[in-house]
VOBAMI-167766 format. One record per residue: residue in one letter; x, y, z of N, C-alpha, C in turn. Coordinates in steps of 0.02 Angstrom, whole numbers, padded with zeros to 5 digits, always signed. Layout:
// VOBAMI-167766
aXYZXYZXYZ
...
***
This chain:
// VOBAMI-167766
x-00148+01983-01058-00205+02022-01080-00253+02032-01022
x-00272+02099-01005-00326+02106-00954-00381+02071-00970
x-00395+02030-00906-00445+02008-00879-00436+01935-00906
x-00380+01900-00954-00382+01847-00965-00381+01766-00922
x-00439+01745-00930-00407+01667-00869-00403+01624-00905
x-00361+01554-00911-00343+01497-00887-00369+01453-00822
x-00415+01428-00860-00463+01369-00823-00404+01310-00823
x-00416+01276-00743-00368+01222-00710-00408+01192-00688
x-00443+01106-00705-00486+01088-00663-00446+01034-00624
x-00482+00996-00590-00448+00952-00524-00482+00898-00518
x-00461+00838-00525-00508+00781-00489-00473+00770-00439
x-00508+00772-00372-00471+00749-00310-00509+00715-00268
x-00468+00664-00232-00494+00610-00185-00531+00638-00134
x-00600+00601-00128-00658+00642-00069-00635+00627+00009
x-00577+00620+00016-00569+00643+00103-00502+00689+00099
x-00475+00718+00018-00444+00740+00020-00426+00814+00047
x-00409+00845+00105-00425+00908+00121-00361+00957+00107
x-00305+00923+00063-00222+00951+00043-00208+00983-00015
x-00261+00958-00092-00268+00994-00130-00282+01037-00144
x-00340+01104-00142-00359+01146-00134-00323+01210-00113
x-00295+01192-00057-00255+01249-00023-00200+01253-00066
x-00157+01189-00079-00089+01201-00103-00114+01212-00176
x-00139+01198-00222-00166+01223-00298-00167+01307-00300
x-00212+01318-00254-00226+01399-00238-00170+01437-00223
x-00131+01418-00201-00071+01457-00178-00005+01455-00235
x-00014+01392-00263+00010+01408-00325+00015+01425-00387
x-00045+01452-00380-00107+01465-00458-00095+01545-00446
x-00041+01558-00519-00029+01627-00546-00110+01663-00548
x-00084+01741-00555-00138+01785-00595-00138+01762-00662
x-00218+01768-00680-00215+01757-00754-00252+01680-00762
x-00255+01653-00715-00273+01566-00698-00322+01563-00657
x-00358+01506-00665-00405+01499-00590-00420+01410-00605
x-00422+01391-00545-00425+01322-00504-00510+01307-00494
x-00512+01245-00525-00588+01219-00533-00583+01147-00485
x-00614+01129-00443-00623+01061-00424-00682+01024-00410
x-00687+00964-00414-00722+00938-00406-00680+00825-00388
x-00746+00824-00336-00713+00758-00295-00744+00704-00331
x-00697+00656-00325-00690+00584-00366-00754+00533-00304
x-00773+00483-00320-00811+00461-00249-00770+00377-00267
x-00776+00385-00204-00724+00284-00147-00769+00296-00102
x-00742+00204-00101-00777+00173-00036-00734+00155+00000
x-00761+00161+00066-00738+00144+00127-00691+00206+00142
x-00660+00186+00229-00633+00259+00261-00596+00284+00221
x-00570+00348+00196-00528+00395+00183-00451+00388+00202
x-00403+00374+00173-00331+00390+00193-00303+00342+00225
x-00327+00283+00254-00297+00236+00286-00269+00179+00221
x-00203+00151+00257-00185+00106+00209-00212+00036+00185
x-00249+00021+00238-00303-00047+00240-00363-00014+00158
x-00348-00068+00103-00412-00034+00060-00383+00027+00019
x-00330+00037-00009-00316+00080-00037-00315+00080-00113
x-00286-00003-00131-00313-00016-00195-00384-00015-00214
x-00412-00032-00187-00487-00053-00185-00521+00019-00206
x-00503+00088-00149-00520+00155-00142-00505+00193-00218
x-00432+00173-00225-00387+00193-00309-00449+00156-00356
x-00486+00078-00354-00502+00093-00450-00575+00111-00431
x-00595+00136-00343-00667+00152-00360-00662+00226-00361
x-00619+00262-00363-00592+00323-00393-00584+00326-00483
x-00538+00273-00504-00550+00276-00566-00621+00285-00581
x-00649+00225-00569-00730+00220-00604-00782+00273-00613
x-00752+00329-00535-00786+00382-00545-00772+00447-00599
x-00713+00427-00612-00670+00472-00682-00709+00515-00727
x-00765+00449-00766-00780+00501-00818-00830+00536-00801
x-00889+00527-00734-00923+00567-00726-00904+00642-00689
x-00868+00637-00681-00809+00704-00647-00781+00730-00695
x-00748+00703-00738-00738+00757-00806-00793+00777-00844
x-00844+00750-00850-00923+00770-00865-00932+00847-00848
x-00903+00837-00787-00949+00922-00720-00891+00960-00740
x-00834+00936-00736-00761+00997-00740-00751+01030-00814
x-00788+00984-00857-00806+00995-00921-00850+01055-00953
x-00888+01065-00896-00941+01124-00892-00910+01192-00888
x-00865+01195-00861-00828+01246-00862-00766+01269-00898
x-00747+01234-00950-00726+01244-00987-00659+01259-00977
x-00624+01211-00953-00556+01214-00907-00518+01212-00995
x-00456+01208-00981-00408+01195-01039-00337+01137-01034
x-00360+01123-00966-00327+01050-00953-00373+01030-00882
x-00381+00957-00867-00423+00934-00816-00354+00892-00799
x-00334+00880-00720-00292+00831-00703-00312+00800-00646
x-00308+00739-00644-00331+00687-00594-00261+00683-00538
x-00281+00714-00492-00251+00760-00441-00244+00677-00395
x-00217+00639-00404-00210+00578-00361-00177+00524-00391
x-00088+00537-00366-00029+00479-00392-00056+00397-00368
x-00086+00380-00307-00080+00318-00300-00123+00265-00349
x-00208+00303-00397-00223+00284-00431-00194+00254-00482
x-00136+00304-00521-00102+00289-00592-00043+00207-00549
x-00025+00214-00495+00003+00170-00463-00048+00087-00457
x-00094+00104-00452-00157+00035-00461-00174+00011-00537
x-00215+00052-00568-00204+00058-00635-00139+00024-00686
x-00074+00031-00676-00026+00033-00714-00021+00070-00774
x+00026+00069-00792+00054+00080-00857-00007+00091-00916
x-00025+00036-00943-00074+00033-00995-00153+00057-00991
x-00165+00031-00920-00230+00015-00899-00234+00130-00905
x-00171+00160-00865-00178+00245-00866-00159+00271-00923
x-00130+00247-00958-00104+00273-01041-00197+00273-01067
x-00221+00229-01064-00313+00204-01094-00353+00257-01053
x-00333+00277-00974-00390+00310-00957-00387+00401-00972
x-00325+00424-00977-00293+00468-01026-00338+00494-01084
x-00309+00464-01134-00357+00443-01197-00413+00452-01196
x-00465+00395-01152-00511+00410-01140-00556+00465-01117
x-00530+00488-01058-00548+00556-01045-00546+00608-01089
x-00493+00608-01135-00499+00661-01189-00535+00655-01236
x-00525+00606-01281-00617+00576-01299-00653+00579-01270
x-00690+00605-01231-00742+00637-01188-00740+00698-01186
x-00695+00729-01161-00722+00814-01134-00693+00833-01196
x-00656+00836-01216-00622+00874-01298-00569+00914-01253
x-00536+00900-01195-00494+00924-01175-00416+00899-01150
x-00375+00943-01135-00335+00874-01117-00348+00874-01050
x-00316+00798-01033-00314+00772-00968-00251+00732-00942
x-00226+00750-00897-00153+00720-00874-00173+00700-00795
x-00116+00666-00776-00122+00642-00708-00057+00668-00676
x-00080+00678-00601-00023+00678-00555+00028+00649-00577
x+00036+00586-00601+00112+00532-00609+00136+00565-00672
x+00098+00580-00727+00109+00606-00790+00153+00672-00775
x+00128+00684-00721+00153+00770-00729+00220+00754-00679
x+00229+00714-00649+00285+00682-00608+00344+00692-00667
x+00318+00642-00710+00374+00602-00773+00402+00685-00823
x+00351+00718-00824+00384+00788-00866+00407+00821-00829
x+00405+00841-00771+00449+00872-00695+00513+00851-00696
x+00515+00806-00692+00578+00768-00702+00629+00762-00754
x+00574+00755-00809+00618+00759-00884+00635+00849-00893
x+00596+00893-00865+00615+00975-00890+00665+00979-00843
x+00696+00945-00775+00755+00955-00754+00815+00927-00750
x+00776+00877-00794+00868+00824-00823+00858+00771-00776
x+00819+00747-00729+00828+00686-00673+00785+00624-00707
x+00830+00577-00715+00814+00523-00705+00856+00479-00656
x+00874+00487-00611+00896+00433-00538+00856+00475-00487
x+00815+00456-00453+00770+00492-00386+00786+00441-00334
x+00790+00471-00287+00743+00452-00218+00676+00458-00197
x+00645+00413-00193+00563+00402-00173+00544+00409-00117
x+00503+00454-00095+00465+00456-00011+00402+00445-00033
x+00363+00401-00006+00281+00414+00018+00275+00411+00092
x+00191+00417+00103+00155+00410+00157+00124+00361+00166
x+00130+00290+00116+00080+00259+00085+00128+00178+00127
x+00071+00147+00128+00100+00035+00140+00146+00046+00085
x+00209+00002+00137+00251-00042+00100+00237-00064+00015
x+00166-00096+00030+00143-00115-00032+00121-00062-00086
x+00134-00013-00072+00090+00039-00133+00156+00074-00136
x+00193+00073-00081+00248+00102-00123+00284+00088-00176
x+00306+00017-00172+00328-00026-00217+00298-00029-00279
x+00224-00019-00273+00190-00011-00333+00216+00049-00382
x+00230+00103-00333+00230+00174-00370+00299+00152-00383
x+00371+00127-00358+00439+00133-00384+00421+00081-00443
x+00406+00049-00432+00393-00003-00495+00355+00030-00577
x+00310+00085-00545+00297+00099-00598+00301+00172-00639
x+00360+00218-00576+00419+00252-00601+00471+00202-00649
x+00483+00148-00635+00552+00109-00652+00518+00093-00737
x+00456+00089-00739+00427+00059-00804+00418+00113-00854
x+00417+00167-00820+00446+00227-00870+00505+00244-00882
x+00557+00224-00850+00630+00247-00876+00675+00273-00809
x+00612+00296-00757+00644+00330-00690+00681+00270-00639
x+00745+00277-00649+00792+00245-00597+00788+00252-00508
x+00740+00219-00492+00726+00234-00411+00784+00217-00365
x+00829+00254-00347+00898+00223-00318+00883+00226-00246
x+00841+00230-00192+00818+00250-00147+00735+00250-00136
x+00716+00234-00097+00657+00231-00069+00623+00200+00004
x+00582+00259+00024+00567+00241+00079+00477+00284+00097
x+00449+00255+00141+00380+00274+00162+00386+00279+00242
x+00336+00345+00258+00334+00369+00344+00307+00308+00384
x+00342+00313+00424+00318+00273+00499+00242+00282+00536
x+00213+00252+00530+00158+00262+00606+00124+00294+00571
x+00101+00301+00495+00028+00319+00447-00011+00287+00480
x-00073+00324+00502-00142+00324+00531-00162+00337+00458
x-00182+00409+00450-00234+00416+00386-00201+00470+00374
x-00150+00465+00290-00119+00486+00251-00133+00566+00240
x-00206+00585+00257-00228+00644+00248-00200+00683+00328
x-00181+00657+00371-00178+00680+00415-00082+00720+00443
x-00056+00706+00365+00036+00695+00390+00033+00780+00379
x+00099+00805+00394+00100+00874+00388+00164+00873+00354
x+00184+00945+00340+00240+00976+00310+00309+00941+00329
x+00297+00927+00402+00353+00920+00436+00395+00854+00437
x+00326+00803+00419+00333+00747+00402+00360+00707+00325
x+00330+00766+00305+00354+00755+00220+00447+00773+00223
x+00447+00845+00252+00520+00845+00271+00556+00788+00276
x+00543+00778+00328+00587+00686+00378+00601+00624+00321
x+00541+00619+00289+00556+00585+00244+00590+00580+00172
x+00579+00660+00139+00636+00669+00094+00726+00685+00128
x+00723+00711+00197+00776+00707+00203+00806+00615+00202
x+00766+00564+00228+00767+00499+00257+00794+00461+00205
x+00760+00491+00146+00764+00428+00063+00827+00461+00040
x+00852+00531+00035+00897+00554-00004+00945+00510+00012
x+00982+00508-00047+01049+00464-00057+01105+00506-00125
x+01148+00487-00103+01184+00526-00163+01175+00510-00222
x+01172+00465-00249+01167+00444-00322+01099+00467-00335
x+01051+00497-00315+01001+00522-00343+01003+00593-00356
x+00985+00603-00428+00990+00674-00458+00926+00734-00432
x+00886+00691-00415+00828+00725-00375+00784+00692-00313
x+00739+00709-00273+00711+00688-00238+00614+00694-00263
x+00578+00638-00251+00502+00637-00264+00461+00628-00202
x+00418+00665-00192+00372+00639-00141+00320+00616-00165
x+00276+00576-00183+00225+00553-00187+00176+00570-00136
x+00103+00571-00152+00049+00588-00102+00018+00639-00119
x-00040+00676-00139-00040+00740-00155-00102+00755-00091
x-00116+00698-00051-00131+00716+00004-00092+00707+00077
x-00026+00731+00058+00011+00762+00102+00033+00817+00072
x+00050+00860+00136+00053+00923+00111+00127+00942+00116
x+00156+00964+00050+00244+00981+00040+00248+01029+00010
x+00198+01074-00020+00263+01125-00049+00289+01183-00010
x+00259+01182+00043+00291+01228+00074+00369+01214+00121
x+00395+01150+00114+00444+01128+00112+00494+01108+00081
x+00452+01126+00001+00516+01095-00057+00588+01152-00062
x+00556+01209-00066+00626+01261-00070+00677+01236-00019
x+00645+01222+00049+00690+01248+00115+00721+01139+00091
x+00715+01103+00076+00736+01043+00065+00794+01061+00016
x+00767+01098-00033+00818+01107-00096+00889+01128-00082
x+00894+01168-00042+00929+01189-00012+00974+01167+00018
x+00946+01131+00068+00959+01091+00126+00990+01017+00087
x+00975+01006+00040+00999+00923+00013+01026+00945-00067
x+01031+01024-00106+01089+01022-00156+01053+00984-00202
x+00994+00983-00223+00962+00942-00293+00875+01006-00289
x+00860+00958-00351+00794+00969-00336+00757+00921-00304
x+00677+00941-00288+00646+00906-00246+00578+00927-00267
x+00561+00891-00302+00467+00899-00321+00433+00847-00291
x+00347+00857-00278+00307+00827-00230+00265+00798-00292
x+00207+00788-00304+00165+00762-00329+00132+00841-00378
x+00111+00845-00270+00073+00920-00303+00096+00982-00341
x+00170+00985-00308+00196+01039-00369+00203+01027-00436
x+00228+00977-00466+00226+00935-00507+00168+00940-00577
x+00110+00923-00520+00045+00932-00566+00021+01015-00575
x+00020+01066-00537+00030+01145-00560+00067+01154-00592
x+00145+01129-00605+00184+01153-00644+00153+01137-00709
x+00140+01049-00721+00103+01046-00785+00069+01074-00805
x+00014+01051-00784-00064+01094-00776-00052+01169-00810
x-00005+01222-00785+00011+01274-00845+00042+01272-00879
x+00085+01243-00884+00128+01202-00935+00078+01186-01006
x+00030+01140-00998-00023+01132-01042-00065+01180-01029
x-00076+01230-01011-00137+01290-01035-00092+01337-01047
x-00032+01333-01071-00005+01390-01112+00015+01453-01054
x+00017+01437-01002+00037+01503-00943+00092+01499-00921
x+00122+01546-00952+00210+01546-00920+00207+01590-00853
x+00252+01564-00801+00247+01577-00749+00280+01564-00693
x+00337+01596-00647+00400+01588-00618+00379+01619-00562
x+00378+01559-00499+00358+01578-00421+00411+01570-00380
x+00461+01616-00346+00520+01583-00294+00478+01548-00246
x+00503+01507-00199+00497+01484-00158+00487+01436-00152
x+00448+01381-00201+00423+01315-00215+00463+01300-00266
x+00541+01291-00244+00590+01249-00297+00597+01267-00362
x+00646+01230-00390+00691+01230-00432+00621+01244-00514
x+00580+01188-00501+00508+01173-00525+00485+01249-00557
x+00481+01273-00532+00460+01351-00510+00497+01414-00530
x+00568+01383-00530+00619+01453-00558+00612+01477-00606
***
């Protein structure tokens, strides 16, 4: 219908500079992209302090759906996998909930929109890449594995300085690095690294699918506001 939009709002991590661009580029006509930043302490993107950064991100939750609320989005998603990775299981199933008891809207997360990515293409055995410590990785396969997702593979980049800083090329290296055969798909974790402009040319290149975080959460994200919508280039996700 002319002139119709689909409000998409965003909570994203405040040194995050990866969201924005890649949301926008994948946000059909007919839609528009709302954001607003979560507030942490201490530096931005480094792995020293990342749990710590994840629940003072939570805490900032409901006053950020408060503001994204104002605008009258039709789904709000908390644009940041390593949180639901701190959090767990129960502790993000409660903050879920919660948020929707609040704005009267729904609200999903990056990891959430992971787990239906996955389920709309039949994969449950992945290979895991992050950008993230040893230790947070483990967190996130552990709590893929507590949903049902079979992590047969996993691995995180070398020589992370500050996570906001990796590029396309790097996300590459590492989904090529984790793939293994017994996995029906490949995951990147991070939605502050930047991949989708590498998922097609991977798909390709490795014979599966291959979703990131961030594609993941756009695909949902219209998925729940009712916008059907088929982009080549950004994978299988997308067809």
């Amino acid at each position: 219908m002319k002139g119709w939009r689909a409000r998409l709002g965003f909570l994203v991590a405040p040194g995050n500079p990866t969201v924005e661009p890649e949301m926008q580029a994948l946000c059909p006509p007919g839609a528009s992209v709302h954001f607003t930043r979560l507030h942490a302490q201490g530096p931005a993107g480094t792995h020293a302090g990342q749990d710590e950064r994840n629940l003072s991100q939570a805490a900032s939750v409901p006053e950020a759906v408060r503001l994204l609320a104002m605008v009258a989005p039709r789904v709000i998603v908390l644009a940041h996998t390593a949180t639901s990775y701190t959090l767990g299981q129960a502790r993000e199933a409660a903050l879920v909930a919660e948020m929707e008891a609040l704005s009267g809207t729904r609200f999903i997360t990056a990891f959430g929109s992971t787990l239906a990515a996955l389920a709309a293409l039949g994969c449950t055995r992945i290979a895991y890449g992050t950008p993230y410590s040893e230790a947070t990785t483990l967190q996130g396969k552990a709590h893929l594995e507590a949903h049902g997702i079979a992590v047969v593979s996993h691995g995180a980049l070398e020589d992370v300085r500050n996570i906001y800083d990796e590029t396309e090329a790097r996300a590459y290296a590492i989904a090529r690095a984790v793939d293994h055969p017994d996995a029906d798909a490949v995951f990147l974790s991070g939605t502050g690294m930047p991949t989708i402009g590498v998922l097609e040319m991977l798909e390709q290149d490795l014979g599966k699918p291959v979703i990131s975080a961030a594609s993941a959460m756009m695909w949902h994200a219209l998925e729940v506001a009712g916008v059907r919508h088929s982009q080549p280039g950004y994978g299988q996700l997308f067809s």
